[in-house]
C-alpha positions as CSV (number, residue, x, y, z in Angstrom):
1,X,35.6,42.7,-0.3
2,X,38.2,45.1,0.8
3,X,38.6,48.8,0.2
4,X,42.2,50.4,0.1
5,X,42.0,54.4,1.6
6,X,39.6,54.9,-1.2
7,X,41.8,53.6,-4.1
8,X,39.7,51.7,-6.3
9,X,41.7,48.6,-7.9
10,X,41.6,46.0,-10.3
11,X,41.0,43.6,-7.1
12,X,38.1,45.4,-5.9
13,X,36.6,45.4,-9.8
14,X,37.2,41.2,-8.9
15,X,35.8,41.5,-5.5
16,X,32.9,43.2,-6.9
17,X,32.1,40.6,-9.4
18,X,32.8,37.7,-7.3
19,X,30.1,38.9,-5.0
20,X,27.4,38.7,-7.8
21,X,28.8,35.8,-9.9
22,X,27.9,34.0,-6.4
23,X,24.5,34.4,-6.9
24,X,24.5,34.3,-10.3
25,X,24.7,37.4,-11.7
26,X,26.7,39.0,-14.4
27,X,27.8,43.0,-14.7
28,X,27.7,44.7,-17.6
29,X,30.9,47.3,-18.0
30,X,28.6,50.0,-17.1
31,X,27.3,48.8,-13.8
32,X,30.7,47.7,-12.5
33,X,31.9,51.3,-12.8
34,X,28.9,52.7,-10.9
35,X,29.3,49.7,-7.9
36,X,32.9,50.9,-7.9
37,X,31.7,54.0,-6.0
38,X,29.4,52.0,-3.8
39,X,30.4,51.2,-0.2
40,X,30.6,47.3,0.4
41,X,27.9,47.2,2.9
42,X,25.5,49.2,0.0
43,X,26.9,46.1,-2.6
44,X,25.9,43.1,-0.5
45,X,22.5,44.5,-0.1
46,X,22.1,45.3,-3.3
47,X,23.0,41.6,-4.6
48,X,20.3,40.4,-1.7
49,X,17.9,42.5,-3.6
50,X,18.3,41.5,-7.0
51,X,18.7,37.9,-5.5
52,X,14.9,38.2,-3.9
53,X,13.5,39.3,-7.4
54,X,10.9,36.9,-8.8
55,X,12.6,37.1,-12.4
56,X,16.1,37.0,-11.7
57,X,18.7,38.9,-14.4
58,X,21.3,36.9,-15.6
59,X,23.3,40.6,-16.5
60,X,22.6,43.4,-14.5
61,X,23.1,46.7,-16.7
62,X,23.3,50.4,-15.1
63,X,19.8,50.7,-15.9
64,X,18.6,48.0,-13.5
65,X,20.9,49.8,-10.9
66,X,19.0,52.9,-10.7
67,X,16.6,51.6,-8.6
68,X,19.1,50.8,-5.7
69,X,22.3,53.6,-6.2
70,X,21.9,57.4,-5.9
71,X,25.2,59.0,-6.6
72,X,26.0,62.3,-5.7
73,X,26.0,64.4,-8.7
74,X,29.4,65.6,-8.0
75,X,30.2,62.0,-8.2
76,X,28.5,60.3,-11.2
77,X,30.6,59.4,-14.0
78,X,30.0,62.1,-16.9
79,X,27.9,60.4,-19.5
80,X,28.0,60.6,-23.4
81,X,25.7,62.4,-25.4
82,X,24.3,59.0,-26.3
83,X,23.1,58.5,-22.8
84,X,21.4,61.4,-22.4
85,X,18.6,61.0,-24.8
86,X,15.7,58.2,-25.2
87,X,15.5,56.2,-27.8
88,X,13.3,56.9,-31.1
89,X,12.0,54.4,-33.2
90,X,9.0,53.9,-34.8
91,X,8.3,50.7,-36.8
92,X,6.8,51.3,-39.8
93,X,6.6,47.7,-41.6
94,X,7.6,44.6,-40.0
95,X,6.6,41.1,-40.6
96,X,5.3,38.9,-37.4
97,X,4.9,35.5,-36.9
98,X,1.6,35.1,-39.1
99,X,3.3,34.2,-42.2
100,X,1.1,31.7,-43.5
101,X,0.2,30.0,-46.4
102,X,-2.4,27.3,-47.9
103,X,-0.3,25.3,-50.3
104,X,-2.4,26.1,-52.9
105,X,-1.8,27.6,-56.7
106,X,-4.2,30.3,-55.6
107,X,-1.1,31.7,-53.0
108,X,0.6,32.3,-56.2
109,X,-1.9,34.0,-57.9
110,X,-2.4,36.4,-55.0
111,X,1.7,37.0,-54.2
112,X,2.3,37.9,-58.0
113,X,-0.9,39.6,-58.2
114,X,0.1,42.2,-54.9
115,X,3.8,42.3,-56.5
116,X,2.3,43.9,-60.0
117,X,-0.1,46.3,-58.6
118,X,2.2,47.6,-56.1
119,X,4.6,47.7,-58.7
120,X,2.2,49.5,-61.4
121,X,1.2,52.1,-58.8
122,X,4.6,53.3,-58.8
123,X,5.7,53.1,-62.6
124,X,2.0,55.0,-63.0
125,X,2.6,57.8,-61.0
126,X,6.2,58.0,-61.4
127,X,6.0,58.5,-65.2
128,X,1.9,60.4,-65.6
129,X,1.3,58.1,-68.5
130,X,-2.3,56.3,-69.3
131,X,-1.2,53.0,-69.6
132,X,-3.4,50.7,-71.5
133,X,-4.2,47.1,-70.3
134,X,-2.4,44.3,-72.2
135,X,-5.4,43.2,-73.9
136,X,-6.3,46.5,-74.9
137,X,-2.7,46.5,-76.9
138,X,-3.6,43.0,-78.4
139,X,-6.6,44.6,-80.1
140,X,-5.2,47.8,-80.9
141,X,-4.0,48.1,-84.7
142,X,-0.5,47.7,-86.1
143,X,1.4,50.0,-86.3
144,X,-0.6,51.9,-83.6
145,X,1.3,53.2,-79.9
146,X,1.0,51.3,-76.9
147,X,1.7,51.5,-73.6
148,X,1.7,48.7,-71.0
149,X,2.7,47.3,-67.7
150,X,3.6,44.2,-67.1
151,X,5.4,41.2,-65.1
152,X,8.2,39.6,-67.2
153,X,7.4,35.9,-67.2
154,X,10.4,35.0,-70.3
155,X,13.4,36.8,-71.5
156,X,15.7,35.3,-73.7
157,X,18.1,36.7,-76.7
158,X,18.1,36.5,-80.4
159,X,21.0,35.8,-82.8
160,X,21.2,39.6,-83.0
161,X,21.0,40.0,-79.5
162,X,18.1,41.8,-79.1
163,X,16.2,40.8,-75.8
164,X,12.8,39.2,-76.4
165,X,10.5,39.2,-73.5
166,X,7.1,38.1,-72.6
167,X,5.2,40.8,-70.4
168,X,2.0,39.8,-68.3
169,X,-0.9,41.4,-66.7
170,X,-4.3,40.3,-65.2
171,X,-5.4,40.5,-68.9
172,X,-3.1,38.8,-71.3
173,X,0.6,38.8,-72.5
174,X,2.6,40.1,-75.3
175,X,5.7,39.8,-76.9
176,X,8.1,42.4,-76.7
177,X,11.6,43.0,-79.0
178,X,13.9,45.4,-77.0
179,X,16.6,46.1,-79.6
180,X,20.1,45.9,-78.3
181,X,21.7,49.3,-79.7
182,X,19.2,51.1,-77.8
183,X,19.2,49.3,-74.6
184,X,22.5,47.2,-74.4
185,X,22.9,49.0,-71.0
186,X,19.7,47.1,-69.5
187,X,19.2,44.1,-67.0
188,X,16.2,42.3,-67.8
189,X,15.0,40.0,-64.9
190,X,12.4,37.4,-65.1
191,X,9.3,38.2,-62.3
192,X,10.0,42.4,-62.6
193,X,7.3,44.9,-63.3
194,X,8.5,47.1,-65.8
195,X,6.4,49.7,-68.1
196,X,6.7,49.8,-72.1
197,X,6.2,52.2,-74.8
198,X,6.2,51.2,-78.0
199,X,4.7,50.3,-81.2
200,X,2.6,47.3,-82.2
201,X,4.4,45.8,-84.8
202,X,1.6,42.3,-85.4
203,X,-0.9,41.1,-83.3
204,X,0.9,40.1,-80.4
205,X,4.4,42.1,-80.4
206,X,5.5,45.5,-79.7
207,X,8.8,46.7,-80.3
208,X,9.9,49.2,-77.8
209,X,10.7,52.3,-77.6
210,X,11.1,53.2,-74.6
211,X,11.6,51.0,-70.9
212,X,10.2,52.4,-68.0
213,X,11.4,51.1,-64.6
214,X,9.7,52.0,-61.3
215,X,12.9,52.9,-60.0
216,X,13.0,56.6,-57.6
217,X,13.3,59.9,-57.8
218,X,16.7,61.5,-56.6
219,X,15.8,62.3,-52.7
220,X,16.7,65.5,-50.8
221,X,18.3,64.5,-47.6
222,X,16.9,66.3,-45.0
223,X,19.2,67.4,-42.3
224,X,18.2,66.5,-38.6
225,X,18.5,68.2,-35.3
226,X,20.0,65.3,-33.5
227,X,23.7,64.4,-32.4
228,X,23.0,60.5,-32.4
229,X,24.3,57.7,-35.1
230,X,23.6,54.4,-35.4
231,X,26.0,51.6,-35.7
232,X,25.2,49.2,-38.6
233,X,26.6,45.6,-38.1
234,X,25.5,42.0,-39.6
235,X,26.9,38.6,-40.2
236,X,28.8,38.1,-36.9
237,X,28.0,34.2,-36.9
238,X,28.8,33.3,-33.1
239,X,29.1,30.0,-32.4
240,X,31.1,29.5,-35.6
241,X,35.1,28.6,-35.7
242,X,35.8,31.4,-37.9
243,X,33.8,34.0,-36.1
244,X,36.3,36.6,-34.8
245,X,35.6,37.2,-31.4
246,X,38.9,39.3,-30.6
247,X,37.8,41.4,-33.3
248,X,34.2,42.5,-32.1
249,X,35.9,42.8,-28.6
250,X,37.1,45.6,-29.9
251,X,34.7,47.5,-31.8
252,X,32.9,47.1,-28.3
253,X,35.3,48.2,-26.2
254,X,35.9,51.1,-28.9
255,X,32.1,52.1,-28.3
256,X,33.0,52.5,-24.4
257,X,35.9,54.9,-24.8
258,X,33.2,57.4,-25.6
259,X,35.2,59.8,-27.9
260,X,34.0,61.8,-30.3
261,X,31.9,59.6,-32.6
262,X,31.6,56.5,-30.7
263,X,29.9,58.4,-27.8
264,X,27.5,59.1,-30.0
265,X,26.1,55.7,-31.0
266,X,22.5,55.3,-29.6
267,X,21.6,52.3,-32.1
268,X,23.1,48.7,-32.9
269,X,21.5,47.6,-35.4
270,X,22.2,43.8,-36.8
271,X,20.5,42.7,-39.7
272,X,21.0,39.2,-39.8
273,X,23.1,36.1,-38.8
274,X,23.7,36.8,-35.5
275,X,24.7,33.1,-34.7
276,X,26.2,30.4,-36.9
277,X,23.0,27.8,-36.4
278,X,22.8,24.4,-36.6
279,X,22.7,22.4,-39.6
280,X,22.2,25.3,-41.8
281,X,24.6,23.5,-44.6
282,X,25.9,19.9,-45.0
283,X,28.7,19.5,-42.5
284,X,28.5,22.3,-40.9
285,X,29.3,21.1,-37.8
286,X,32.6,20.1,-38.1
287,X,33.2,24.4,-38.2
288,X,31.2,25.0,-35.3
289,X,32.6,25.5,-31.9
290,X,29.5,26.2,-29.9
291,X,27.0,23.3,-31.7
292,X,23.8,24.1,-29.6
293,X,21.6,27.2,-30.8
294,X,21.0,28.1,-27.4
295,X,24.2,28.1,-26.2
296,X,25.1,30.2,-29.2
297,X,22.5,32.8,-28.2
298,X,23.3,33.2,-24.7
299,X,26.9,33.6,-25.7
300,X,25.8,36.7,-27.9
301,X,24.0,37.6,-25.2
302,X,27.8,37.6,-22.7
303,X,29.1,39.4,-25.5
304,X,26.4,42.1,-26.2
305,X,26.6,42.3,-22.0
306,X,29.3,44.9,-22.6
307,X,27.7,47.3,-24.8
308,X,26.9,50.4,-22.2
309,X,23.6,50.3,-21.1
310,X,22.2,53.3,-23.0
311,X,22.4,51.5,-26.9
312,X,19.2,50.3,-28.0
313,X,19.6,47.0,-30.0
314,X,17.6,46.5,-33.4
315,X,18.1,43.0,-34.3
316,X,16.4,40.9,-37.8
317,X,16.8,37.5,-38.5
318,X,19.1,36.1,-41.7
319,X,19.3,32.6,-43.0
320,X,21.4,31.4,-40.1
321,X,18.9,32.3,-37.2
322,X,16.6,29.4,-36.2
323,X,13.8,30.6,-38.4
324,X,12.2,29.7,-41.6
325,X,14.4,29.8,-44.1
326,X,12.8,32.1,-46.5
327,X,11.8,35.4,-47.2
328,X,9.4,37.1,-45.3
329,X,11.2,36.3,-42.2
330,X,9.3,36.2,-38.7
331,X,11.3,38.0,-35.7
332,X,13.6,35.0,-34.0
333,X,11.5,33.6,-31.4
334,X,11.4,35.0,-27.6
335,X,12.8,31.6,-26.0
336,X,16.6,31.9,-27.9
337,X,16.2,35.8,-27.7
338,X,15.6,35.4,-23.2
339,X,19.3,36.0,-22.3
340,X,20.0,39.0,-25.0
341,X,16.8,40.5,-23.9
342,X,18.0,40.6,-20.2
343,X,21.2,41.8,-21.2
344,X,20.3,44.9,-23.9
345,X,17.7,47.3,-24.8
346,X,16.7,45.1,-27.3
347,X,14.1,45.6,-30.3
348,X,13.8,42.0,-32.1
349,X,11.8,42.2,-35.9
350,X,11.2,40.0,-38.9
351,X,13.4,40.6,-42.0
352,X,12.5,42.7,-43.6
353,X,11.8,45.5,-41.6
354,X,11.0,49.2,-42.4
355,X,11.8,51.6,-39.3
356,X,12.3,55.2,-38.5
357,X,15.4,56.4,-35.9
358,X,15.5,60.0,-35.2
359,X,12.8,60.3,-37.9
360,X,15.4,58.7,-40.5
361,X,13.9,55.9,-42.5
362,X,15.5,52.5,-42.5
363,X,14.6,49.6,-44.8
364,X,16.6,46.8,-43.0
365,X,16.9,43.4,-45.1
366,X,19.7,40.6,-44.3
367,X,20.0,40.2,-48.2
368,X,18.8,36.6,-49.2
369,X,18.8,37.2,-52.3
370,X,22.1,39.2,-52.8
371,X,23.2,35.5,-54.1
372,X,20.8,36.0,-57.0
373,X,21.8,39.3,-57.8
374,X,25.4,38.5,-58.3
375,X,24.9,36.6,-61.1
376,X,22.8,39.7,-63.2
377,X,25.6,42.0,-62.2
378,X,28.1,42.8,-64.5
379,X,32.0,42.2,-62.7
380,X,30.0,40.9,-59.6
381,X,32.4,38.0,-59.9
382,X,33.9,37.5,-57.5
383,X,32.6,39.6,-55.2
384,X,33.9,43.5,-54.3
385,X,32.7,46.2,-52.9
386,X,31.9,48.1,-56.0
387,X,29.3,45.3,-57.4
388,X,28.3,44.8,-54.2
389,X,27.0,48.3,-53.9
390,X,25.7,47.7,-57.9
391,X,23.5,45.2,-56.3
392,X,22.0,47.4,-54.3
393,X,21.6,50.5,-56.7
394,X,19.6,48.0,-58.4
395,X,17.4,46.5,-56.3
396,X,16.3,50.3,-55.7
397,X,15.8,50.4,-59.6
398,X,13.9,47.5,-59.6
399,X,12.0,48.2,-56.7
400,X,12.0,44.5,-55.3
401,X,14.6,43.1,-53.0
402,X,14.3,39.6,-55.0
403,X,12.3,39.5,-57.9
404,X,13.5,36.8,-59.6
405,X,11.4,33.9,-57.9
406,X,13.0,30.7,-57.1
407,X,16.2,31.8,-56.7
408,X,15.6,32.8,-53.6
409,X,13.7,31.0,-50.7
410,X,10.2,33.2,-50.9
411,X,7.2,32.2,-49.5
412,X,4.6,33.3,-51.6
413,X,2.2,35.3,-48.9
414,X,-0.9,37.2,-50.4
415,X,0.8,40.2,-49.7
416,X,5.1,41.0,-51.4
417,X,6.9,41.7,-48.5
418,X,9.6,42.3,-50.6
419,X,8.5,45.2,-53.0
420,X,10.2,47.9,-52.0
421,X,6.9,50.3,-52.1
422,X,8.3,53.0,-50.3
423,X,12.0,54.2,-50.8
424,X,13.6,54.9,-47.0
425,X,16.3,57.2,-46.4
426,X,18.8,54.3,-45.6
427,X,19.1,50.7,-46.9
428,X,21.0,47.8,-44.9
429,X,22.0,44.6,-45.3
430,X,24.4,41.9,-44.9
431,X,24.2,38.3,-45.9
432,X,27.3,38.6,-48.6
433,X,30.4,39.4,-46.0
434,X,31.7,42.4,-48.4
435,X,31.0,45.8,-47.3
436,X,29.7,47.8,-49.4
437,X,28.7,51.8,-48.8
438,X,27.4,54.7,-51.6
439,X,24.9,56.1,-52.2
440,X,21.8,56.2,-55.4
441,X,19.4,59.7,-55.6
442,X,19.7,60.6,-52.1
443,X,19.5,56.7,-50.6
444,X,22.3,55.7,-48.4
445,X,23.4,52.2,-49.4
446,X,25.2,49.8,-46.5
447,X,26.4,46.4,-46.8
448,X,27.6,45.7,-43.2
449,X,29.9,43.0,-44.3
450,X,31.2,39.9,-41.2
451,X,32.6,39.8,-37.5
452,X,33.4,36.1,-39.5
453,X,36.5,35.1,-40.9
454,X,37.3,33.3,-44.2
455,X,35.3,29.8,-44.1
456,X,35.7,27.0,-46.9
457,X,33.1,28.0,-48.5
458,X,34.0,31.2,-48.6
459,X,37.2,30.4,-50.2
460,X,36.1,28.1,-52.9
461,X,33.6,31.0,-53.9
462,X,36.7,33.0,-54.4
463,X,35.5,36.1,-51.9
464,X,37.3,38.3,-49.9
465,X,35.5,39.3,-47.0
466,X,36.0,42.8,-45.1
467,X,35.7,41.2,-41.6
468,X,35.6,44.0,-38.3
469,X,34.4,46.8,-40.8
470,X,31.3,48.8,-39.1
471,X,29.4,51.3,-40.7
472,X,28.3,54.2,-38.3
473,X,26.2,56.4,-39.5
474,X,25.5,59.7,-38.4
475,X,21.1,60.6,-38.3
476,X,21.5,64.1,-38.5
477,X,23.2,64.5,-42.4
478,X,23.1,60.6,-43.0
479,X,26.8,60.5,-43.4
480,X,28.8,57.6,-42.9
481,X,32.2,56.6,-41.5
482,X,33.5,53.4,-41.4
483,X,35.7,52.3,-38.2
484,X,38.0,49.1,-38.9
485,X,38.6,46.8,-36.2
486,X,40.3,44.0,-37.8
């Protein structure tokens, strides 16, 4: 290595990684600044040290440097506001890897049976009615009020296009006529918990009168003492053809110039498809351009190398990852997550995942069943970012992130993961490549949208994605800028 009367070159920036690419090492941004202000006899000790650890680090960060450079305060690098606080996050609700089931017609019984009194709970205390059990409005008289709760197990319209559903509970079922002139405006899913008022017309049907969705009450956001945000990102599919590397160079070389907004970014948070996967869909190969899992992973891991040492990395699976491929999701597993783990502050969950940042409440979901939703939307076809942020408004309505079962991969646990049983301040997917952002009574709504171009399939579904758009939003008023990198 060679110094030049102090002036500090790109050749030296080489020298200095030369030295630890030697003995295997790589240097985040971050680090090769500080070692920049390090003599060369202080460097080659330094590499000597890391090299005598037991668990070597395949990217050395600033935070590993501590240990071994003191700067002068009149000579340390002036950090963002970012850097100067620790992380906060709590998790709340997270699935782990215990997500097992018997096989058995009893699983069912127990998943649907968790979905409709979590469901109930909310529709009874939102609306302070006494609802009666459905066999209780099976023997009450005609002509007489009723008031139930149930899961729909049928829907299905009349030649006057009045919706005819069949509502369950753990007592009975009953038919029930919703006439179209007073509730044309409605989406009526199959498997949703919705409450019913109305009159009992014969023994077993009610017409009603009114339709009482658990949906929320509008929510007072709460202002925060804190200068941090969060960047919201999904879908980046590395390892893919079409993912655009040039693209998310840039959004992380934009969080290293620091300015106004960007030095403020504490959180990454990714919620879902991280990497393209292997054999995920029939010929997928032929698109790939990294076609080993673990390859893909440590190449995130090269890439999330440069993001400055002081982000703290919240990462979910989505369909792509190399777990099971259906809702609940367990966190990706520790042996593909090694390399991004030594490279990034990283916090790895299963999907979904509730957590608090900065005391703001985040319900992160990849968005499985976003696919279903689409087709229950009105103009959700194709895709934009106005349905797409319908979709969302309504699975806050509803209360369920897919409730129409066996359209989306669920596995039907004892407990529904998927009820949506306590409304969060934010709510983030991906999965769907469109951003979406807006927001419903005081919830912030996010679809991340891609860091993946247009594939074929893509195409033939007639989408447009909104590649390099990131979401960044600020904890202390919830607001929301988007920064386009494409």
């Amino acid at each position: 290595m060679s110094q030049d009367g102090g002036h500090w070159n790109i050749d030296r920036r080489i020298d200095i990684l030369r030295c630890f690419l030697k003995e295997g090492f790589n240097l985040s941004p971050e680090a090769l600044s500080l070692l920049e202000k390090v003599d060369d006899e202080k460097i080659r000790e330094i590499v000597k040290k890391f090299a005598e650890e037991p668990n070597k680090k395949i990217v050395i960060t600033r935070a590993h440097l501590n240990q071994y450079v003191d700067l002068e305060p009149a000579t340390r690098i002036r950090r963002p506001p970012a850097a100067e606080y620790d992380s906060d996050i709590k998790v709340i609700k997270a699935p782990g890897d215990d997500l097992h089931i018997k096989g058995e017609v009893d699983d069912f019984v127990k998943y649907f049976r968790d979905r409709y009194r979590k469901i109930r709970e909310i529709i009874v205390n939102r609306y302070k009615i006494k609802f009666m059990e459905i066999q209780d409005a099976l023997n009450s008289k005609d002509g007489s009020d009723v008031s139930i709760v149930g899961i729909i197990s049928d829907v299905r319209t009349s030649k006057s296009k009045n919706t005819i559903i069949t509502l369950e509970d753990e007592t009975g079922e009953i038919t029930v006529i919703i006439r179209y002139k007073d509730f044309s405006h409605r989406i009526f899913l199959k498997d949703e918990v919705v409450g019913v008022v109305g009159r009992k017309l014969s023994k077993k049907t009610v017409i009603a009168q009114r339709i009482l969705e658990p949906d929320t009450k509008p929510k007072k956001i709460e202002n925060k003492d804190t200068p941090l945000a969060a960047a919201l990102i999904s879908d980046l599919h590395i390892g893919s053809k079409y993912f655009l590397e040039k693209v998310f160079r840039k959004f992380l070389e934009w969080i290293k110039q620091r300015d106004s907004l960007s030095g403020r970014i504490k959180y990454l948070v990714i919620a879902g498809d991280l990497v393209d996967g292997i054999g995920v869909y029939p010929s997928q190969e032929r698109e790939l351009k990294i076609k080993d899992v673990q390859k893909q992973f440590k190449y995130a891991a090269s890439l999330l190398s440069y993001l400055p040492d002081y982000i703290k990395v919240i990462l979910i699976p989505g369909n792509h990852d190399p777990v099971r491929d259906s809702d609940p999701q367990p966190p990706i597993p520790e042996d593909y997550l090694s390399h991004i783990s030594s490279a990034v502050d990283l916090l790895s969950l299963g999907n979904p995942a509730y957590i608090s940042i900065e005391g703001v409440e985040f319900l992160i979901y990849h968005g499985r069943s976003l696919n279903s939703w689409q087709r229950y939307t009105p103009q959700a076809i194709p895709l934009t970012r106005k349905s797409s942020l319908r979709m969302l408004e309504l699975m806050l309505r509803k209360r369920h992130l897919a409730p129409v079962y066996g359209e989306t991969p669920i596995t039907p646990l004892s407990e529904d993961w998927l009820v949506i049983d306590r409304v969060p301040d934010v709510i983030h997917c991906g999965h769907i490549h469109v951003n979406a952002l807006g927001r419903y009574k005081g919830v912030t709504l996010v679809n991340s949208g891609t860091f993946q171009g247009e594939t074929p399939y893509i195409e033939q579904q007639g989408i447009t994605v909104t590649p390099g758009i990131v979401p960044v939003i600020q904890l202390a008023n919830l607001n929301v800028i988007e920064e386009n990198f494409a």
